[in-house]
N, C-alpha and C positions, 0 to 999 in steps of 0.2 A: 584049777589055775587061780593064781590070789589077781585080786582085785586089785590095781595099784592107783585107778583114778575113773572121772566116769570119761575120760575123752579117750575115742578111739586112736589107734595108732599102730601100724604094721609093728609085727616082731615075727621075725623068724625063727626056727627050733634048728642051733647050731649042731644038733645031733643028724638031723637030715640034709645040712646044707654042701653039697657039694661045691659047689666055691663056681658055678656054670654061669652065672652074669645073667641068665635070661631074664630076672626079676628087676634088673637094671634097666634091660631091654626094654622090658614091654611098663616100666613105668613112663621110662622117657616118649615112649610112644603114646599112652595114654594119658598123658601132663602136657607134652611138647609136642607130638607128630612128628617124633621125628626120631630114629634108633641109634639115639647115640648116650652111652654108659654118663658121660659127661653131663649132659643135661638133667637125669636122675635123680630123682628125692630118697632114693636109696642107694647104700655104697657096700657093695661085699669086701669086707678085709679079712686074708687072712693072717690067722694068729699064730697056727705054726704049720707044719707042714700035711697036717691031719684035721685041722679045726681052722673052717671058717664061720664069717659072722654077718648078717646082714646089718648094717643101724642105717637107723632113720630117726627121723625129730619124735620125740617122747610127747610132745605138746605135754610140758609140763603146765601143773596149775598156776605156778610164780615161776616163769621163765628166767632163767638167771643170763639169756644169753639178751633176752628186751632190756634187761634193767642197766647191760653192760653198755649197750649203745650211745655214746657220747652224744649222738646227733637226732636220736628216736626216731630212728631208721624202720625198726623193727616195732612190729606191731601185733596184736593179738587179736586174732577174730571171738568175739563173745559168741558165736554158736556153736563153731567145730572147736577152737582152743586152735586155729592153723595159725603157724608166724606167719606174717607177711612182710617182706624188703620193699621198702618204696626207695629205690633207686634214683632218684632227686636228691633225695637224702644222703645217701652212705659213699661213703668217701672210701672204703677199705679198707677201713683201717686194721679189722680183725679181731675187735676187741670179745663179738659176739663168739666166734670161732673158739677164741679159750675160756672164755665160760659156760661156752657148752660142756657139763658133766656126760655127754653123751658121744664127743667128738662127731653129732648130727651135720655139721653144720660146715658147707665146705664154699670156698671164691672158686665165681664161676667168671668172673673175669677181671685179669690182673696184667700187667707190663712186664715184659721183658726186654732189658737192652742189653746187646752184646756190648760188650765193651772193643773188641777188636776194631769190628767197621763202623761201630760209633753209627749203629743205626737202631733205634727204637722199631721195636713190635711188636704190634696188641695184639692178645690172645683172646680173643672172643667166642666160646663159649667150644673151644678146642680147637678153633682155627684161626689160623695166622693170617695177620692183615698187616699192612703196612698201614701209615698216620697219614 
């Protein structure tokens, strides 16, 4: 297997990945306490109707998604290479989201207003709250 950096970082072998979420599962559980896909530092997408793909953060050497952050939101750990979101900071804007080269990098909490009944509702971290 080539060597692509020395920071660890999950990858899965989309030859075996049957597209089953359990590695969703048991991250959220193991990060968050709690088994929900949404909470997840990993995302299975599939690509076609035969091949899925787990991605996760590459903890690149020169993160392109740190340098994007308007507000230096994001941060890098010097021992693991882990980003960190200090959430004082980031406003949402998404800037990190498309410089991620790895589409890593997903909002875990965002607004939604309907427009009909003209009532706002926060999504918080897959569940609806009113304000």
């Amino acid at each position: 297997m080539v060597k692509i950096h020395e920071r660890k970082f999950v990858s899965a072998d989309p030859d075996k990945c049957v597209g089953c979420q359990i590695c969703e599962y048991i991250c959220s559980w193991t990060k968050e306490k709690a088994f929900n896909p949404l909470k997840s530092r990993i995302r299975v997408v599939r690509v076609n109707q035969l091949v899925n793909m787990a991605v996760t953060c590459r903890r690149c050497e020169d993160p392109p998604c740190v340098a994007a952050c308007p507000r230096d939101a994001l941060t890098v750990s010097e021992e693991t290479g882990t980003i960190m979101v200090d959430m004082d900071k980031c406003n949402g804007c998404g800037w990190c989201i498309e410089a991620c080269d790895y589409g890593a990098i997903k909002k875990l909490f965002m607004s939604v207003t309907c427009v009909k009944s003209k009532v706002s509702l926060n999504v918080s971290n897959g569940v609806l709250k009113k304000p």
